[in-house]
DRENKOL-780760 format. One record per atom (N, C-alpha, C): x, y, z; atom name; residue in three letters. Coordinates in steps of 0.2 Angstrom, whole numbers. Layout:
BEGIN
((X,Y,Z),'CA','Ala')
...
//
This chain:
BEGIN
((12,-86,-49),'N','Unk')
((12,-91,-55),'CA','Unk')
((19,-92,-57),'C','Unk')
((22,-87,-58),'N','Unk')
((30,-88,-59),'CA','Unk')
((33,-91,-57),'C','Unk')
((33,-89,-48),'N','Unk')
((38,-93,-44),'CA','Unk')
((36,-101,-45),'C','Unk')
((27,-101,-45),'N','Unk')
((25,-109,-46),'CA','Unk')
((28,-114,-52),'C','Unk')
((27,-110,-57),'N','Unk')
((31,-114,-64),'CA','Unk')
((40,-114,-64),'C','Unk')
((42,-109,-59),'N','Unk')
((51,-111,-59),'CA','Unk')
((53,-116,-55),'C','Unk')
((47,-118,-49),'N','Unk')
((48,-124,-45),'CA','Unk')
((46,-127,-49),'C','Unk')
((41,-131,-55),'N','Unk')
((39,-136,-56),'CA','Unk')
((43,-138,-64),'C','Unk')
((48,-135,-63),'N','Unk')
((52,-135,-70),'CA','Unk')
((57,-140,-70),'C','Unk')
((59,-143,-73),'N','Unk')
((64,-149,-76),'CA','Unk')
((68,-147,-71),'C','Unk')
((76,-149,-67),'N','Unk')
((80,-147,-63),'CA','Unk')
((84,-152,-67),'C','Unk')
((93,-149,-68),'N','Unk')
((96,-154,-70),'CA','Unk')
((100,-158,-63),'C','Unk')
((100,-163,-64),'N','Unk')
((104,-167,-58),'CA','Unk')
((110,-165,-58),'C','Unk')
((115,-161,-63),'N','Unk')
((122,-158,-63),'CA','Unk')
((121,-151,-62),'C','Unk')
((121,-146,-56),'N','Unk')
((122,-140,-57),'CA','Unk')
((127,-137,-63),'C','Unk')
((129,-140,-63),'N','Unk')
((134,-137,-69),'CA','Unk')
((132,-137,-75),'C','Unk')
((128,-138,-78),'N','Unk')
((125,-140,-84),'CA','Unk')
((125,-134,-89),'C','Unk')
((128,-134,-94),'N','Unk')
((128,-128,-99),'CA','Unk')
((123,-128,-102),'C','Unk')
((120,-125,-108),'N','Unk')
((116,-124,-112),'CA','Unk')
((118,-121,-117),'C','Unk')
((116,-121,-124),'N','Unk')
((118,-115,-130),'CA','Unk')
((113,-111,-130),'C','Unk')
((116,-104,-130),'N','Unk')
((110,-99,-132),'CA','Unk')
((113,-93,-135),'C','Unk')
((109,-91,-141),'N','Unk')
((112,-86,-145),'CA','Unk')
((110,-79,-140),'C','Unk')
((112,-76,-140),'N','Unk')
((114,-70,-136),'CA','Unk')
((109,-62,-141),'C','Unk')
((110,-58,-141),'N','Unk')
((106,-52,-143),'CA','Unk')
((108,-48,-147),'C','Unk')
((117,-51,-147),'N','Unk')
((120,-48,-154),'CA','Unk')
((121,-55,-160),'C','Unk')
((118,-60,-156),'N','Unk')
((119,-66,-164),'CA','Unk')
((123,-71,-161),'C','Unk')
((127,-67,-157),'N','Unk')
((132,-73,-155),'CA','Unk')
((130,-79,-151),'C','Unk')
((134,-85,-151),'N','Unk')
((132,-90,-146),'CA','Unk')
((136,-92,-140),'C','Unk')
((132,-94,-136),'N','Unk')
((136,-93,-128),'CA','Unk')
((133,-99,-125),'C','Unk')
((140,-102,-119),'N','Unk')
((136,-108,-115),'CA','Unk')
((132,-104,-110),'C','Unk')
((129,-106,-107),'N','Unk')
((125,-103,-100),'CA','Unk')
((124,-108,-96),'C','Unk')
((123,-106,-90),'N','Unk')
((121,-112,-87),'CA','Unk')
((112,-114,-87),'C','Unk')
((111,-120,-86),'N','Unk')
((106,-122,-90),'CA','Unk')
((100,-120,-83),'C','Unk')
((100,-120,-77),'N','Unk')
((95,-116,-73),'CA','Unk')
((94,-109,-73),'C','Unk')
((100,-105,-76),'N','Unk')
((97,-98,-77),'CA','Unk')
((93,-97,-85),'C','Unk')
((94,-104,-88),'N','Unk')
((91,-103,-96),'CA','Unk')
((83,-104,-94),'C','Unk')
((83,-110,-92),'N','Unk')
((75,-111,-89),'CA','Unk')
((72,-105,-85),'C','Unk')
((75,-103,-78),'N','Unk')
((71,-98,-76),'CA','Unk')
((70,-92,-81),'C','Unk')
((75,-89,-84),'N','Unk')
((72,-83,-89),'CA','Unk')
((67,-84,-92),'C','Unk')
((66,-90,-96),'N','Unk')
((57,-92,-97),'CA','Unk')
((51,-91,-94),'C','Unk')
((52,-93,-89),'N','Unk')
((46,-93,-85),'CA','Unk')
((44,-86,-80),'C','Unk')
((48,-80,-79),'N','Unk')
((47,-73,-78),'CA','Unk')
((43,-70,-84),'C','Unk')
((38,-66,-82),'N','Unk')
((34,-63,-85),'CA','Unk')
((36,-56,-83),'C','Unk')
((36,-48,-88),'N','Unk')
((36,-42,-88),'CA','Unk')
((32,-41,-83),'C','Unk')
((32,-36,-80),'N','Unk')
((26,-32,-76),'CA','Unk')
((21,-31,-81),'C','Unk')
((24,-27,-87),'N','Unk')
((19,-25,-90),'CA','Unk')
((14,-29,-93),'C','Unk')
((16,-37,-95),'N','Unk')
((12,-40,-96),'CA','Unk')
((10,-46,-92),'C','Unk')
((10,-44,-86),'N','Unk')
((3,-47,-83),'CA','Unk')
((-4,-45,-83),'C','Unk')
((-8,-49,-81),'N','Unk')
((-16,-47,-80),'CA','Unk')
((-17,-43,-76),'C','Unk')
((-22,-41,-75),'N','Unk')
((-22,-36,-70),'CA','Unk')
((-23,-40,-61),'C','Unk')
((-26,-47,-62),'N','Unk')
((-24,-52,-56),'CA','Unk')
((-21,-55,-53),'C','Unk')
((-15,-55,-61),'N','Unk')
((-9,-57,-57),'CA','Unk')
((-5,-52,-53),'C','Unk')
((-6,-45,-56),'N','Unk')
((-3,-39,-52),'CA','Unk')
((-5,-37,-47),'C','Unk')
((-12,-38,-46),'N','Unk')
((-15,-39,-39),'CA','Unk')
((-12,-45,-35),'C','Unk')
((-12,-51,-34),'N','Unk')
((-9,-55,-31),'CA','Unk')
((1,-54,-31),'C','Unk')
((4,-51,-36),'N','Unk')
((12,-51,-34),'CA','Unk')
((10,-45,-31),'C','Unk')
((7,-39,-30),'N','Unk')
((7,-34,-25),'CA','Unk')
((7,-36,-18),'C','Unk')
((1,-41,-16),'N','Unk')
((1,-44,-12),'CA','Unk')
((5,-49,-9),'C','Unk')
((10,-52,-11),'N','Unk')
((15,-55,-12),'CA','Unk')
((20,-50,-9),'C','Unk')
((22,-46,-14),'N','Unk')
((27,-40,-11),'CA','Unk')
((26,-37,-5),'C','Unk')
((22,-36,-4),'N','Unk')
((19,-32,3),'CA','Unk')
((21,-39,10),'C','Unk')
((18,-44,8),'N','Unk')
((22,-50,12),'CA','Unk')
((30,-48,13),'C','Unk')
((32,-50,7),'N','Unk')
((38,-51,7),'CA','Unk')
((42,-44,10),'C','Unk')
((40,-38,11),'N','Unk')
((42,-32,12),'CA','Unk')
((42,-33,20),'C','Unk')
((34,-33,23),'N','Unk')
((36,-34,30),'CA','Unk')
((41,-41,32),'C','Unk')
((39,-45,29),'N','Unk')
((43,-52,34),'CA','Unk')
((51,-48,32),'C','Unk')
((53,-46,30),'N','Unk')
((61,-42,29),'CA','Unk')
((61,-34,31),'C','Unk')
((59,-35,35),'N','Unk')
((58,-28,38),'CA','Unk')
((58,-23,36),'C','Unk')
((57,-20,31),'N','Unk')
((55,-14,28),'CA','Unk')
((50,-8,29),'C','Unk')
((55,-3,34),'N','Unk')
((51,2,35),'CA','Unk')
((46,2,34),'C','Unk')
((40,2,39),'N','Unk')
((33,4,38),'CA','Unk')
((30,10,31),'C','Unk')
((35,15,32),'N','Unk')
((32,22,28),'CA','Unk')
((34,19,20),'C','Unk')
((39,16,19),'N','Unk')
((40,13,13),'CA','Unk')
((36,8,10),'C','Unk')
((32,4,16),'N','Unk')
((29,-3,12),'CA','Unk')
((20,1,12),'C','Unk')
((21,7,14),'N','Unk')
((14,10,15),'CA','Unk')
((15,16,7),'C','Unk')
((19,16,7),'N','Unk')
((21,21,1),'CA','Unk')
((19,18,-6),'C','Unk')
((20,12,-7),'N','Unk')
((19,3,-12),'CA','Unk')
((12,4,-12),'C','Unk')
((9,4,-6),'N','Unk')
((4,2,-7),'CA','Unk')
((-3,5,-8),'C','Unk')
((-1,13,-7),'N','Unk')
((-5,18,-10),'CA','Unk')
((-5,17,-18),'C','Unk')
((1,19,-19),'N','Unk')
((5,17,-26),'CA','Unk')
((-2,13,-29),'C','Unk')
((0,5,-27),'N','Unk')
((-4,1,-31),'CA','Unk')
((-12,0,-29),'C','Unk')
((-14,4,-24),'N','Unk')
((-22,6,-23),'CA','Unk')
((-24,12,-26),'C','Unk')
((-20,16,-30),'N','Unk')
((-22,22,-33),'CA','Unk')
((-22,19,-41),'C','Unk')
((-18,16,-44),'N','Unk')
((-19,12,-51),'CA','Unk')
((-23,7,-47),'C','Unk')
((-26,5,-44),'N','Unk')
((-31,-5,-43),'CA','Unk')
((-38,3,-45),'C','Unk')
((-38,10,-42),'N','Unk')
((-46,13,-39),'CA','Unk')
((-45,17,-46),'C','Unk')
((-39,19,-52),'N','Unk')
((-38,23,-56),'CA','Unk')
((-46,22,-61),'C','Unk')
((-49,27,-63),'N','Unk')
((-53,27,-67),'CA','Unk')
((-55,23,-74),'C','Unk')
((-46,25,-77),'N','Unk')
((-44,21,-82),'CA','Unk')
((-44,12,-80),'C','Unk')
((-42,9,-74),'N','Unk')
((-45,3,-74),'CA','Unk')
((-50,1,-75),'C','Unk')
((-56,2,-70),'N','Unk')
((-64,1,-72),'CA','Unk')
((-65,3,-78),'C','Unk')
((-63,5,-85),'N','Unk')
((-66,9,-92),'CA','Unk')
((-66,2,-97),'C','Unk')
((-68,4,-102),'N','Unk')
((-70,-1,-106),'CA','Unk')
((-64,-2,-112),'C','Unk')
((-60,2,-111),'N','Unk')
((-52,6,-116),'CA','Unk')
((-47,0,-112),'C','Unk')
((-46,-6,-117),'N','Unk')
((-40,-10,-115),'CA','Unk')
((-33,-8,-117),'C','Unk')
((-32,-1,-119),'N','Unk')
((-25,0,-119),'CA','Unk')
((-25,4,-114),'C','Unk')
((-29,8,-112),'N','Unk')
((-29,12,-106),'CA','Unk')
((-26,8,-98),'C','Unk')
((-29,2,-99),'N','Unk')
((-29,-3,-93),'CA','Unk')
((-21,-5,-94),'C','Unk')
((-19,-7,-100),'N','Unk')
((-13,-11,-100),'CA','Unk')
((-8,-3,-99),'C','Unk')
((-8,3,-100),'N','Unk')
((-6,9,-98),'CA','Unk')
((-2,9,-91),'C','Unk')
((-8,9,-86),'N','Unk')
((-8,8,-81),'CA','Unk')
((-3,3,-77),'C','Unk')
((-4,-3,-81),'N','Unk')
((2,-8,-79),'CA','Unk')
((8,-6,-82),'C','Unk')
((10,-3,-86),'N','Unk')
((17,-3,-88),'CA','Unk')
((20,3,-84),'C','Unk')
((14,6,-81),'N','Unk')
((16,14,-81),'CA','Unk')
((19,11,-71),'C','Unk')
((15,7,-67),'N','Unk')
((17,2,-63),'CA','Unk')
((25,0,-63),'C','Unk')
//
């Protein structure tokens, strides 16, 4: 869903293109205007759904093998995210306990 809405986002015809953006201590800064757009459009880990974390699992594990990434490593991932998908706390009725899960991810 991310990678979809950074592709379908405005593109300036100028790479060069700056932007004003107030910074974290107040201050204001040019940037350039592609990396202001894409920082919008990323979403936390922690707050995805639990479908979208299934599906960029999914994704990663693509992405792991077509770049070669040691078998024991991409097998290591993916117990990882089949031990939270099967954790007990998932299936419960406790919506903090779920979103736990994801942050803990």
């Amino acid at each position: 869903k991310g990678l979809r809405n950074a592709e379908l986002s405005t593109r300036s015809a100028d790479d060069d293109a700056l932007t004003l953006l107030q910074t974290s201590d107040g201050l204001h800064a040019f940037v350039p205007l592609a990396t202001a757009q894409a920082k919008g459009s990323v979403t936390k880990d922690e707050d995805l759904s639990w479908e979208e974390f299934s599906e960029a699992a999914h994704r990663l594990v693509t992405a792991m093998r077509e770049n070669s990434w040691p078998d024991e490593r991409v097998d290591s991932h993916v117990k990882f995210w089949l031990a939270l998908e099967s954790h007990p706390w998932r299936h419960g009725s406790c919506e903090i306990s779920k979103r736990a899960l994801l942050t803990y991810q």
